[in-house]
C-alpha positions in Angstrom: 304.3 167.6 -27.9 301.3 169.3 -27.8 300.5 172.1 -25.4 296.5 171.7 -25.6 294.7 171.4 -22.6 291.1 172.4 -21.9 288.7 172.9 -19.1 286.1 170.8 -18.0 284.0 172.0 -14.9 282.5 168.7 -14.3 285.7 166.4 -14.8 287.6 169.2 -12.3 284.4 168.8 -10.0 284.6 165.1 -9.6 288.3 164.8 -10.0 289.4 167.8 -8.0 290.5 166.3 -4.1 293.0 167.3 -1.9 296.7 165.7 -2.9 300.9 166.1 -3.6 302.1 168.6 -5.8 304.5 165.8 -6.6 307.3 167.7 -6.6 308.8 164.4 -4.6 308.3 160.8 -4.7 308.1 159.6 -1.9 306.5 163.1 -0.3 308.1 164.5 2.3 305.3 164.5 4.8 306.2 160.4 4.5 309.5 161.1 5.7 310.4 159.0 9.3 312.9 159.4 12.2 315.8 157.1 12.2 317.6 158.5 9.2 321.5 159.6 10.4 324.1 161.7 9.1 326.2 159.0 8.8 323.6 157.6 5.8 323.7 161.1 4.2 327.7 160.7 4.5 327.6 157.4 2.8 325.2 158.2 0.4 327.3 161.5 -0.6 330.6 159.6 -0.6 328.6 157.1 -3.0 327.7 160.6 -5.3 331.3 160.7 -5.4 332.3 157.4 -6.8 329.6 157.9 -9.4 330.2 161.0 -10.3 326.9 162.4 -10.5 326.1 166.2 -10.9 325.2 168.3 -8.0 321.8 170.5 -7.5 322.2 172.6 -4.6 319.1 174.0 -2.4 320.2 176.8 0.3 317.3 178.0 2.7 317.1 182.0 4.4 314.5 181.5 6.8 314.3 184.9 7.8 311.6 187.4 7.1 310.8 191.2 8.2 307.3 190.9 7.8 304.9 187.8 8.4 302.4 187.1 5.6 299.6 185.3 6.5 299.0 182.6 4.4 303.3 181.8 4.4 303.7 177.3 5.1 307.3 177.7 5.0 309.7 177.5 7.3 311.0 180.8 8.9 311.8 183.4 11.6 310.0 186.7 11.4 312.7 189.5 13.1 313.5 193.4 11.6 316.8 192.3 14.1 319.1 191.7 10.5 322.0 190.8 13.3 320.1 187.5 14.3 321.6 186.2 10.7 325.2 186.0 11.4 325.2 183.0 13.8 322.8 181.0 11.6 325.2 182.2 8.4 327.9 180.5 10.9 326.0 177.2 10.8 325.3 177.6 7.3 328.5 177.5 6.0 329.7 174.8 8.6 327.0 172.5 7.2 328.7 173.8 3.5 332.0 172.2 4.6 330.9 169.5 6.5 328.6 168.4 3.5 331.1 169.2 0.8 334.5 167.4 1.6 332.5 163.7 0.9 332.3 165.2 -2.5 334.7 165.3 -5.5 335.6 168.5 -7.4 334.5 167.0 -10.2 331.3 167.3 -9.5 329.8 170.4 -10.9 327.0 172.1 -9.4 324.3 172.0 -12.2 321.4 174.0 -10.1 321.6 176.4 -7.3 318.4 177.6 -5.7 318.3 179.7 -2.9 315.0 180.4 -1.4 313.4 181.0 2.3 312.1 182.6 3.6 313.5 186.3 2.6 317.0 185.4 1.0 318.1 189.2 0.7 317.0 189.5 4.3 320.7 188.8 4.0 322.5 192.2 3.4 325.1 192.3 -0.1 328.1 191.9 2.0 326.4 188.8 3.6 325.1 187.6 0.3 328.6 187.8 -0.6 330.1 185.9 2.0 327.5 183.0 1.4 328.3 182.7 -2.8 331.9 182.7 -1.7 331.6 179.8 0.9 329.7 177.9 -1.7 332.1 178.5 -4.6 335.2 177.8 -2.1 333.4 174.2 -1.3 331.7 173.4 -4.2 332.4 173.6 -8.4 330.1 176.1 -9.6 330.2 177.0 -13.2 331.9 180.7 -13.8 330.5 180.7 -17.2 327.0 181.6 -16.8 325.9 178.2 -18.6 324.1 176.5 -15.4 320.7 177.8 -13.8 321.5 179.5 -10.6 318.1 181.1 -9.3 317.0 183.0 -5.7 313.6 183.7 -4.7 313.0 187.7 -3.8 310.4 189.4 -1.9 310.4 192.7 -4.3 309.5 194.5 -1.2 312.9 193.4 0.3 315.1 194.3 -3.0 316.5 197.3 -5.2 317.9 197.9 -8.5 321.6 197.6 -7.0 320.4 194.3 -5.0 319.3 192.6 -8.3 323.0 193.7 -9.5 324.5 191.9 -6.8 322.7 189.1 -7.5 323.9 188.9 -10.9 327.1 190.0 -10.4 327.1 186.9 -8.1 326.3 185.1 -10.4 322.2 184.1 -10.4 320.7 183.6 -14.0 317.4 183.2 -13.2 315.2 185.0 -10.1 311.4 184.6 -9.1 309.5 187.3 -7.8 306.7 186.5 -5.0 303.7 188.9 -6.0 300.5 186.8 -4.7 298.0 189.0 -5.5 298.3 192.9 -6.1 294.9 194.0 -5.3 295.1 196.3 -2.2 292.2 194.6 0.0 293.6 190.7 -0.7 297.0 192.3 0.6 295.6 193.9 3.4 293.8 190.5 4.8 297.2 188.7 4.3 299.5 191.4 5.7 301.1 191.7 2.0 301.4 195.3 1.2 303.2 195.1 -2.5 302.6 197.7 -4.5 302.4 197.0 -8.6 305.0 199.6 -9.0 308.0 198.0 -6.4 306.8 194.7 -8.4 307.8 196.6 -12.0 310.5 198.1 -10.8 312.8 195.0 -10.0 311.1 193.1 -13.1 313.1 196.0 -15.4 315.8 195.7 -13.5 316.0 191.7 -14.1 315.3 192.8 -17.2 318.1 195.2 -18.0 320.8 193.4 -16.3 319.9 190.3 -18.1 319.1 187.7 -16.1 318.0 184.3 -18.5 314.4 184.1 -16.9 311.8 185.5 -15.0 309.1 183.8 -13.0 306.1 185.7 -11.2 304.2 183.6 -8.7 300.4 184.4 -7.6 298.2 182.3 -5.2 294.5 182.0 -6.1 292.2 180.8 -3.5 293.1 184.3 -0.5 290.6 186.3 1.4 288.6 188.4 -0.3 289.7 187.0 -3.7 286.6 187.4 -6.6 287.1 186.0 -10.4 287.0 189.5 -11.4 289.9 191.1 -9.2 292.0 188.1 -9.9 291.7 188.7 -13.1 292.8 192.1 -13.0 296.2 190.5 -11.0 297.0 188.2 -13.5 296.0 191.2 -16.6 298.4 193.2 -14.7 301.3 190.6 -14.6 300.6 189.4 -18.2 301.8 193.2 -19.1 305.3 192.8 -17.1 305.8 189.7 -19.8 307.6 187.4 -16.9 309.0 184.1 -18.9 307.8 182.1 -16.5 304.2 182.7 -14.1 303.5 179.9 -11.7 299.9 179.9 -9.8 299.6 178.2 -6.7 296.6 177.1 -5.1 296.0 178.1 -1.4 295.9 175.5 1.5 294.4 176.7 4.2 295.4 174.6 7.0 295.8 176.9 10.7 296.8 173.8 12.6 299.7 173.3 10.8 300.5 177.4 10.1 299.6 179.3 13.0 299.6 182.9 11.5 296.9 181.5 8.7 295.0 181.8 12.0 294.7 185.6 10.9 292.8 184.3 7.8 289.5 184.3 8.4 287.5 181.2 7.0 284.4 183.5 5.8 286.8 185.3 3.8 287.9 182.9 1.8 286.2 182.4 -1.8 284.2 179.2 -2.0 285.0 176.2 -3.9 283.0 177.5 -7.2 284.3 180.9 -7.0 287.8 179.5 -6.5 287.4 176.9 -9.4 286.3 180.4 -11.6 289.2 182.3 -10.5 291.5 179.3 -12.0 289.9 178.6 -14.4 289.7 182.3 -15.7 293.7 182.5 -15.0 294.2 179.9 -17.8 292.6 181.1 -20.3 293.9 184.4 -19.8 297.6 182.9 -20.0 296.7 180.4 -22.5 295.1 183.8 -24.6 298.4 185.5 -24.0 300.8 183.1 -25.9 301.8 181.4 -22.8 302.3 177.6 -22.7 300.9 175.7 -20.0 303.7 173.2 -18.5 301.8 171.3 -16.0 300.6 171.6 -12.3 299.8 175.8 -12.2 303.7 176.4 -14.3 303.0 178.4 -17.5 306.0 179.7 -19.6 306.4 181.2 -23.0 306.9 179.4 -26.0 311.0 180.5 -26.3 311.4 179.7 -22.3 313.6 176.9 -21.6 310.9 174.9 -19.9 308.5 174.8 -23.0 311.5 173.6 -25.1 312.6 171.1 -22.3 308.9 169.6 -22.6 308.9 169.6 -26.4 311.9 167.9 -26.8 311.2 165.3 -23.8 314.0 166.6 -21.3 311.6 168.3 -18.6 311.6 167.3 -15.1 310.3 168.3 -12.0 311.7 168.3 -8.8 311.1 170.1 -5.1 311.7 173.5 -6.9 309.4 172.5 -9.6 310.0 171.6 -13.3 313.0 172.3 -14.3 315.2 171.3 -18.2 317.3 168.4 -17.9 317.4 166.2 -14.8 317.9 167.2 -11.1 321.4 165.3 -10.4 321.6 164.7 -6.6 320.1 167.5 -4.4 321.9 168.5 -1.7 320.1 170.7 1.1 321.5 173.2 3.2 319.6 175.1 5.8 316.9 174.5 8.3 314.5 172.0 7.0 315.8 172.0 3.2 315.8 168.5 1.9 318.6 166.3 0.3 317.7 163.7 -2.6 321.4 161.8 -3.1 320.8 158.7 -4.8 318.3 156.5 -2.9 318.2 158.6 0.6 315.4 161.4 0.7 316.3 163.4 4.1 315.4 166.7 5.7 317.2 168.8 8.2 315.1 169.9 11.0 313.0 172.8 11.0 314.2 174.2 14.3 316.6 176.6 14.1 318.0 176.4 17.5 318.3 172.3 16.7 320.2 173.2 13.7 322.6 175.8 14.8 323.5 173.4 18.2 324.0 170.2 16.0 326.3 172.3 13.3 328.1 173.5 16.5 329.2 170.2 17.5 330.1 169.4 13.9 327.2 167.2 13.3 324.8 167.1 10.8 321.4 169.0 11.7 318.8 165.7 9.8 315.7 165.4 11.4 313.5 162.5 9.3 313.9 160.7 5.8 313.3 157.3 4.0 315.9 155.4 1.7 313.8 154.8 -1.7 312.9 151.2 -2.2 313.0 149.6 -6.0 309.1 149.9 -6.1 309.7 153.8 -5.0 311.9 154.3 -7.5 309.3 152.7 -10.8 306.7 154.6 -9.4 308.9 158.1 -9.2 309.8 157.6 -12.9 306.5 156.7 -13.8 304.7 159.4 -12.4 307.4 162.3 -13.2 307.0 160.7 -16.9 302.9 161.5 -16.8 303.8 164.8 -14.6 306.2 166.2 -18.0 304.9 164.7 -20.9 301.4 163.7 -20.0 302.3 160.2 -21.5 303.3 157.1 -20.3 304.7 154.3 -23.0 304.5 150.7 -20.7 307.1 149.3 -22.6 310.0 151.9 -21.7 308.6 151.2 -18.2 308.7 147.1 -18.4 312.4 147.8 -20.2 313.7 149.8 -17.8 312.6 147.8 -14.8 312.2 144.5 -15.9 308.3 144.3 -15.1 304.9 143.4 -17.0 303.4 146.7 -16.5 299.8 145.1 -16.3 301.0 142.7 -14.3 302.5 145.3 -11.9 300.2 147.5 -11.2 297.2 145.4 -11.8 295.4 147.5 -8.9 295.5 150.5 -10.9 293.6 149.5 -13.9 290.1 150.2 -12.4 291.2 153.7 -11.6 292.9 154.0 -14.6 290.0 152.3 -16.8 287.2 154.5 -15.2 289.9 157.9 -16.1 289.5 156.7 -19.5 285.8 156.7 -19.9 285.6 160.1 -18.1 288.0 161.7 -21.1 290.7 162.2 -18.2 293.1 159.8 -19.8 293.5 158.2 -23.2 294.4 154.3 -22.6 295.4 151.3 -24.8 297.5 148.2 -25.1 300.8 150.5 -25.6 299.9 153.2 -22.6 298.5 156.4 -21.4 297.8 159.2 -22.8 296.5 162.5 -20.7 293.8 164.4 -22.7 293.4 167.8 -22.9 290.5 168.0 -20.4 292.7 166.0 -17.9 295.9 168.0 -18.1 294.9 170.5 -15.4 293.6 167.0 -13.2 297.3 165.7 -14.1 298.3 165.2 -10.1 294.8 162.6 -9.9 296.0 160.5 -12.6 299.8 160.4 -11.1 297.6 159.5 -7.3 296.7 156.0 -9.3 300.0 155.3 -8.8 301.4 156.6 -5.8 301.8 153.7 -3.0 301.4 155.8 -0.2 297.6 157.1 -0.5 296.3 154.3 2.0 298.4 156.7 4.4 298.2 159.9 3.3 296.6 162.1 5.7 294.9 164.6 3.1 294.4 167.1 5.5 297.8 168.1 5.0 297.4 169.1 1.1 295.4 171.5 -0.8 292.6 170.4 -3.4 295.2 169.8 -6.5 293.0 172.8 -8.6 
């Protein structure tokens, strides 16, 4: 498929609201109380009978350092001993999770993030891989994509051999934003060179792919310094460079209460700052994938979209299909089969329930059939920015007009904007609405009549 996609300041104007990354359907922030362990059991034992490949998520909560603008669940301490007892919980969820499962069942994806994973020190990084391998089939050939997140202030040439000797292909490096006075306001101190120096050594020891994150939207943030970030990153040559967009929502994240508001660039400078980021990445050969992911043209993701096998999933998009995700740690999520769940986010809840030898879920839903068109339609528009109605009616057994009927004034006023492309036989996302692809995958997510928006960022 093509990898076209242009910007349109007026179309991103009018388009551009506060919405899902869509890396799950149903989103998470749907997620209710009732769901048990005994439904995870049963829905893992039904994994088993089918046979279905395994992705595996593992969350380190634990950081030295806060940074300010951080949404994700964890526990800042420099105390490295207050691991060990959750470590203890961790692997007693590994067990209690794994023997529902066959052997058979190989583990496809491994993703460890947090978070600070190497927080963990290498004999404790070793300890986890083992508990895993001892309860789970991992590949020992190198074949499957086994990635870790790492803070580069928080690893060392001989920590990114460990990882590899452990057998992680694939690592992304948090870098955010490497002028000095943007770290400063989000208590980020990263120089460019502790950045380079575990890129080489990814490089050198020969890990399958690298991916750089940055966040555009931080205090003190012009179109100009960004662009001296991203310049800078382009020349480390990562294989993969995701940008995020910040949300800046203190009620939810208390230390974003360090952020001030008046720092923060404005919606025009913001829009500027992305919008120079893609063209810049665009100039420099990369590929854009969808939703802030760029990659180069030999990375497995562009192939995976050219070919049709991309997906996303809560890790983002990703070559070849998720499998059932199983998630271990405080508040990591599990997707087996039809049940969505998450563990709680309290660490004390967690470690108390996995003493007692009971699961640590919190909230989740069980997918309905109507949950399940919509997922597959909107992951088809999120990964090939098409949608054909009549693999849709096929697969479902639906008249796609007929179906979503409520859409097509959405969906017909897309199409005289130049957002979308639309006919008798489907949709087709045009270049101009490629970087507004979450808006058009909205028309068709069930759940926006309860979507409390001021839980999201703007989707640019």
């Amino acid at each position: 498929m093509s990898d076209s996609v242009s910007w349109d300041a007026g179309l991103i104007r009018r388009y551009d609201k506060a919405g899902s990354r869509y890396t799950a359907y149903p989103s998470p922030v749907h997620y209710a109380e009732g769901v048990l362990p005994a439904d995870l059991i049963a829905a893992l034992q039904e994994s088993r009978t089918a046979g279905r490949p395994l992705s595996l998520y593992v969350h380190i909560p634990f950081c030295a350092n806060i940074c300010y603008y951080c949404a994700c669940t964890k526990i800042i301490t420099k105390d490295r001993s207050r691991a060990q007892p959750y470590l203890q919980s961790l692997e007693r969820e590994i067990r209690l999770t794994s023997r529902h499962l066959s052997p058979g069942q190989r583990v496809e994806r491994l993703h460890v993030g947090g978070g600070t994973p190497t927080f963990l020190g290498h004999d404790d990084l070793r300890r986890l891989m083992e508990c895993l391998r001892n309860a789970f089939t991992l590949h020992e050939d190198d074949t499957a994509d086994y990635s870790i997140e790492i803070d580069p202030r928080e690893a060392d040439w001989a920590t990114i051999g460990l990882l590899r000797e452990l057998g992680f292909n694939r690592i992304s490096f948090g870098v955010q934003d490497l002028d000095p006075d943007v770290q400063r306001a989000i208590n980020r101190l990263q120089s460019l060179e502790q950045t380079q120096a575990v890129v080489d050594a990814a490089r050198a020891l020969a890990f399958r792919s690298v991916n750089i994150d940055l966040i555009y939207g931080l205090p003190g943030q012009t179109p100009d310094s960004f662009a001296r970030t991203v310049t800078k990153v382009i020349e480390m040559h990562p294989d993969r460079l995701t940008l995020y967009n910040y949300a800046h929502l203190p009620d939810l994240f208390l230390p974003q209460r360090k952020i001030s508001l008046a720092e923060l660039p404005d919606s025009d400078s913001r829009l500027e700052i992305c919008r120079r980021s893609f063209a810049q990445l665009l100039a420099a050969g990369y590929r854009h994938i969808g939703m802030g992911q760029f990659a180069l043209p030999d990375d497995s993701l562009s192939n995976a979209q050219e070919i049709g096998r991309l997906a996303r999933g809560l890790q983002g998009y990703m070559s070849g299909e998720q499998g059932d995700l199983i998630g271990l740690g405080v508040s990591a999520i599990s997707q087996v089969g039809d049940l969505h769940c998450r563990n709680t986010g309290d660490i004390k809840l967690y470690q108390e329930s996995l003493g007692q030898h009971r699961l640590a879920l919190h909230r989740g839903l069980k997918c309905s059939a109507d949950d399940r068109l919509r997922r597959v339609v909107i992951n088809r528009l999120l990964c090939t920015y098409q949608l054909r109605y009549a693999d849709i009616e096929q697969r479902f057994g639906i008249d796609f007009a007929t179906y979503f009927a409520d859409c097509q004034g959405m969906l017909g006023q897309l199409h005289r904007d130049g957002v979308i492309r639309l006919d008798v036989t489907g949709i087709e996302v045009l270049p101009a609405g490629r970087p507004l692809i979450a808006s058009v995958c909205m028309v068709f997510d069930a759940y926006q009549h309860v979507t409390d928006r001021s839980r999201y960022a703007q989707i640019i």
